[in-house]
N, C-alpha and C positions, 0 to 999 in steps of 0.2 A: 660507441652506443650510449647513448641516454642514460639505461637502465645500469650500465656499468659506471658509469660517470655518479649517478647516486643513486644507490642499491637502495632497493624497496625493505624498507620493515615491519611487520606487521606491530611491532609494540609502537610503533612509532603512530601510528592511527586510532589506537583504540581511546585513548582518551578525548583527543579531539574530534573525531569519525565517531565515536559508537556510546559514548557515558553518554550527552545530551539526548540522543536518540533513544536509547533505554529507558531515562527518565520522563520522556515527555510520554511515548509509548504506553507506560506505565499507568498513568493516568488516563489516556484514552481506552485504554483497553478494559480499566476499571468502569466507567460510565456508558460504554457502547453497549451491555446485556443488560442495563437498566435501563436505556430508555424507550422501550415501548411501554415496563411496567408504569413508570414515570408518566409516560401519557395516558395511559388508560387509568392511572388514578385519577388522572385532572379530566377526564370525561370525553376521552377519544375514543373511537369506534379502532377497529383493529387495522380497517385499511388508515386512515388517519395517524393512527401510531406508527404505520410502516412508512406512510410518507416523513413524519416528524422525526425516524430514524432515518431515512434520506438525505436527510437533509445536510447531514456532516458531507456526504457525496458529493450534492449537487455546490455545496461550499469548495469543495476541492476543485472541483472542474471551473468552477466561476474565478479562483484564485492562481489558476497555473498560469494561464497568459501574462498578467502582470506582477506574477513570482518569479520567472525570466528574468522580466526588466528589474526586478528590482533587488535580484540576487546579485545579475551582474553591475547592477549600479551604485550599490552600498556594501557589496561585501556578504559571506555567508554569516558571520557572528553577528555582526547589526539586526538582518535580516532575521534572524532566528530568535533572537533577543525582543525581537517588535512582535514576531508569532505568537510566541509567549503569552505575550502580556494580551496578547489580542485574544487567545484562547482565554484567558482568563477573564476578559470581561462577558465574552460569551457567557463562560459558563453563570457569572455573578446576573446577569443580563434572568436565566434560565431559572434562578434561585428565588433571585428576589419578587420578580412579577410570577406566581404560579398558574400560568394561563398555558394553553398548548399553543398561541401564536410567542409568547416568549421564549420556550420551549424551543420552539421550530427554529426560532431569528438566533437563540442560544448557539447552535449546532451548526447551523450556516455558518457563524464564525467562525466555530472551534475548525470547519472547514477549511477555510479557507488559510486559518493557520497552520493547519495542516501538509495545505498544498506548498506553503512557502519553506515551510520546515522542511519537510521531504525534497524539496528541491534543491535548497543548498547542500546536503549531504551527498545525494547524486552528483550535482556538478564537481563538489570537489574530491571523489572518492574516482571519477569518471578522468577527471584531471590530472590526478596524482599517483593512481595504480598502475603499475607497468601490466601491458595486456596478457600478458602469461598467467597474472594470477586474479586477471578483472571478475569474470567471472564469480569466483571463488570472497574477493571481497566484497561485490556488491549480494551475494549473496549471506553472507555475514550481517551485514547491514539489514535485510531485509530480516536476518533472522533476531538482530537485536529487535528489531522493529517487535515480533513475533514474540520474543522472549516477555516483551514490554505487556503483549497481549493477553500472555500467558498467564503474568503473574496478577495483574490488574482484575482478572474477574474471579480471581481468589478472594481477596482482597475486599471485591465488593461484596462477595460473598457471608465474609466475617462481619463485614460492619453492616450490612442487612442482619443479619443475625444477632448479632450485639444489640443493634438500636434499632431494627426492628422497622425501620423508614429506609427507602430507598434512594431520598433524593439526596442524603447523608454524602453519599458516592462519590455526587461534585465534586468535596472538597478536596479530593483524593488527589483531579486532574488541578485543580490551583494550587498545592502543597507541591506538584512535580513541576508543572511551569514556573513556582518560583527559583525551586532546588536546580531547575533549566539556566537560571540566570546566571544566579551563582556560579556557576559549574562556567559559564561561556567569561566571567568576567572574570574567573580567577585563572583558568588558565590563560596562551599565550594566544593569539589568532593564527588557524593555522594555517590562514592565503601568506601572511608573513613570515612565517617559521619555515613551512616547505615551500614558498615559491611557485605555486600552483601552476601560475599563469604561466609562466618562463618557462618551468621546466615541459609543461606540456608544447609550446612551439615548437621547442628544442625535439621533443620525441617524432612532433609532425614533420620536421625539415628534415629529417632524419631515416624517417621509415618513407619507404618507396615502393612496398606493395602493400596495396589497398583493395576492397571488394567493391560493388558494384554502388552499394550501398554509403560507406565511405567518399569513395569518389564525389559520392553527391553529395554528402556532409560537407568536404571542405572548400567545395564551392557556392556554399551557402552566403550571407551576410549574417550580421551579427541580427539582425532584427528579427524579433518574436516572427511579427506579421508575415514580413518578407521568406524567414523559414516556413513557414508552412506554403506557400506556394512553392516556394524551389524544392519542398520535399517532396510535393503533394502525390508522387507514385509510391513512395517509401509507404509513407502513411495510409493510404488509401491502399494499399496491399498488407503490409506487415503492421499498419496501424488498425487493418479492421480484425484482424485474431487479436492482437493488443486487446482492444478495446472489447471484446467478449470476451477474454481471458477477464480482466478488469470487471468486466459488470459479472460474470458469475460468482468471483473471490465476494462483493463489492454486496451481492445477492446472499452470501452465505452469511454474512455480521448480521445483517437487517433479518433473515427468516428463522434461523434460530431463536431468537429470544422472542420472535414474536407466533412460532409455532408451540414453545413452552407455553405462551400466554394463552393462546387455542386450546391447548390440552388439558388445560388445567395446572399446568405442575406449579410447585411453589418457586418463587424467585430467587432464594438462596440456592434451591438446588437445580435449578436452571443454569445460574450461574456456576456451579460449581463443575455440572458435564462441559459447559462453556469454554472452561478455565482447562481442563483435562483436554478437549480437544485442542485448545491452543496451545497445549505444551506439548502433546504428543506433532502438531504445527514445527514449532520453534526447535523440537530435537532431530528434526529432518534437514534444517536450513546447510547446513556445511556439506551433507551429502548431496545436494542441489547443486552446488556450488564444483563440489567435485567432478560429478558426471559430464555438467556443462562443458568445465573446462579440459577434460578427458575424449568425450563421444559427442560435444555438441549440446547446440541448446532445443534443439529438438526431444532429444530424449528426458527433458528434463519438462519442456509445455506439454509435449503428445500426453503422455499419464496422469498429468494432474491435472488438463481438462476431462480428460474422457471420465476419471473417478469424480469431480466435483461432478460432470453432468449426470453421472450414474446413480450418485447421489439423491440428486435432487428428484429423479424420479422415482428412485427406492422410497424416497420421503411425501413423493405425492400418494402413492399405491397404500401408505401406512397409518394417515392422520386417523382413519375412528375404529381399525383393530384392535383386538383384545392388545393390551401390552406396548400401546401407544409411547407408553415413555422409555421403555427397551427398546422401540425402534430408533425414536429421537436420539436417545444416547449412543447404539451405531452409528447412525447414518454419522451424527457431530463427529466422535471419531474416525469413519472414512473422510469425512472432509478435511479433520485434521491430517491425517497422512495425504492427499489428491495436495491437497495444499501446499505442502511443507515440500513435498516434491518438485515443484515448480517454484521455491520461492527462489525469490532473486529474477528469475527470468526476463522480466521487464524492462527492471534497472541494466540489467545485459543486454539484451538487444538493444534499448537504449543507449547505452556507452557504445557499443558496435560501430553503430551508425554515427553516434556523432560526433564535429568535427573536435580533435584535441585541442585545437588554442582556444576557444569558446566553446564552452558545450553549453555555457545555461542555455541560451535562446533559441536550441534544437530542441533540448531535453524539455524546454517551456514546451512546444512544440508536439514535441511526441507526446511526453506527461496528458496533456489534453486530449489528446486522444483515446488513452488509455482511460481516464476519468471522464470523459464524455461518455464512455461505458457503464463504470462504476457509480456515474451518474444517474443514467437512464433507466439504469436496471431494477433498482429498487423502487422507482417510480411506476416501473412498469408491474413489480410485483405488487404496488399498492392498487395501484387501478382495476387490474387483472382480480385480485382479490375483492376490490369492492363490486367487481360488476360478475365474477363471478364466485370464485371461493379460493381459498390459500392453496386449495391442494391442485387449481390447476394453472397457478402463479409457479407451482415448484415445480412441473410439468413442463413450463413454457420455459424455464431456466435452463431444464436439465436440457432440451433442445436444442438451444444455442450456445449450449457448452460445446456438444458434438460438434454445432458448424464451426466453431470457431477453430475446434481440434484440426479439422481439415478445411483448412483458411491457412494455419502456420503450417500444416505439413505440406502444402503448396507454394509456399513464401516465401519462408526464412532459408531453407537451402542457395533459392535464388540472390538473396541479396548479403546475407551470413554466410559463406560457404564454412566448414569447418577448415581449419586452416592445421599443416602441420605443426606437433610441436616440437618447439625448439630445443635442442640438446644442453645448450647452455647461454649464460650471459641472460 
């Protein structure tokens, strides 16, 4: 066996798996509750400012198809070292011209660096973890990811308060894209060090039962384009709960800050319940990871949509009640636990399905699907808002949280069955 031949370690990941992702995280997570305020200082209407916070989204969905080719063409460290730097000119792009079309072209990028970042950690965390504990690591991942989120709108928090300017924030996310570089160039590569590519053939010639789903994984091609046609039942089934799992997470970054801004409340302390839901987020991620890989990954999406959608309706029912900002601070906390419940789940069904000796240009594949959600959704809350009001934009989310709850409880059985586990090795 594979997995005996070279035994999985978890220290053996965390440096090159999980420090670059913490750091870059950190940064994002610091500047995603500032920018609606950020736009509506520069003279954007509300729906405006929620499109202007889209726009990181609709950067990720425009960057997954060509984060595939170019994960699998230059390697994860290269790739993530050009993200970087790419987030950084966005953000300098967002600074230097204070206009809300710079603004918008700002976040696009930090987009689309995003999608490329996120993608080489998947491929090689998809590549490298023996599937007894995949689960359980991509769920880690996500929760560094979370953790990044968590500590980031602290952060912004303080130096709002400090300086008293919000768009200070920026330089939070170029201070961690540079600490990003560092961190990639001083340690070793780690396609080199572990072998990614090799030892995942070796666990595919290897392993000889597969689900329904797999099966079709590994008669894929390597090509972006060509996987999505050879997937296109996977996806079009377990990619459309994906894909509204994605736009409600996707829905919750974007209407938060920009329901503080609705309410009245101050920005520091926007940020602050922000930063509180996303830690009470990120202290869930490992127990995601467990259940998944215990009971399935059913029991880990079924809850955290049905509370994000619960949510989102508790928080249309509450915008001009006495005690507007006691609601707001629940509801952010239910979303932090609906959330932290399901984290990882993505990254899992993703690895599930795709094939071990390439995964980038399935995971290109699926990923897009999943952000053609996360895309739409925020969009759709700007529209919805400007043509009718926020509170029946959080109405329309909370909706399609529920369909998508029973989308994966129709799905993922079929193409994931839970599989027993194994006693050892």
């Amino acid at each position: 066996m594979t997995d005996a031949t070279h035994p999985f370690s978890w220290r053996s990941i965390i440096l090159p798996a999980y420090l670059p992702t913490l750091l870059f995280s950190v940064g994002e997570g610091a500047i995603i509750p500032v920018i609606p305020v950020v736009a509506t200082e520069r003279g954007a209407s509300l729906a405006i400012a929620g499109l202007i916070a889209a726009m990181i989204m609709v950067g990720e969905l425009a960057g997954d198809l060509p984060a595939g080719w170019l994960v699998a063409s230059i390697g994860e460290r290269n790739a993530m070292i050009g993200a970087s730097m790419l987030a950084v000119i966005g953000v300098l792009i967002a600074l230097v011209s204070p206009t809300e079309l710079a603004l918008g072209i700002g976040m696009f990028l930090l987009g689309l660096a995003t999608a490329v970042f996120g993608l080489a950690r998947h491929a090689f965390l998809t590549s490298y973890v023996p599937e007894a504990v995949r689960a359980r690591a991509l769920s880690t991942l996500a929760g560094v990811f979370r953790g990044g989120w968590a500590i980031g709108p602290f952060v912004a928090a303080a130096l709002i308060a400090w300086t008293g300017s919000s768009e200070v924030v920026f330089w939070v996310l170029v201070a961690a894209c540079f600490a990003v570089v560092v961190v990639l160039l001083v340690l070793p590569d780690p396609e080199r060090v572990f072998g990614a590519a090799r030892l995942a053939r070796a666990a595919s010639a290897a392993d000889g039962v597969r689900t329904a789903g797999e099966a079709e994984a590994d008669a894929a091609s390597h090509g972006v384009f060509r996987a999505i046609v050879t997937y296109r039942g996977v996806l079009l089934r377990i990619g459309s709960g994906v894909g509204l799992l994605a736009a409600v997470r996707a829905s919750r970054t974007v209407i938060l800050p920009l329901w503080a801004v609705s309410i009245g409340m101050p920005p520091e302390a926007a940020a602050l319940v922000i930063g509180i839901s996303a830690t009470v987020d990120f202290a869930l991620f490992y127990v995601s990871g467990q259940v998944m890989d215990r009971f399935g990954r059913l029991w880990s999406a079924i809850p955290g949509l049905v509370g994000l959608g619960m949510g989102f309706v508790v928080l249309a029912l509450t915008h001009d009640v006495p005690g507007a900002e006691a609601w707001f601070t629940g509801v952010a906390l239910l979303f932090g636990v609906a959330n932290g419940l399901s984290s990882g789940v993505i990254l899992t069904l993703g690895a599930d399905l795709a094939p071990k000796a390439n995964p980038a240009p399935f995971l290109g594949a699926f990923r897009t699907i999943g952000d053609a959600g996360g895309a739409a959704a925020p969009l759709i809350l700007a529209g919805v808002t400007s043509a009718v009001s926020i509170m029946a934009a959080s109405a329309t989310m909370g909706v399609l949280g529920l369909v998508g709850a029973a989308i994966l409880w129709r799905y993922v059985p079929r193409y994931v069955p839970r599989r027993p586990r194994r006693s050892g090795g």
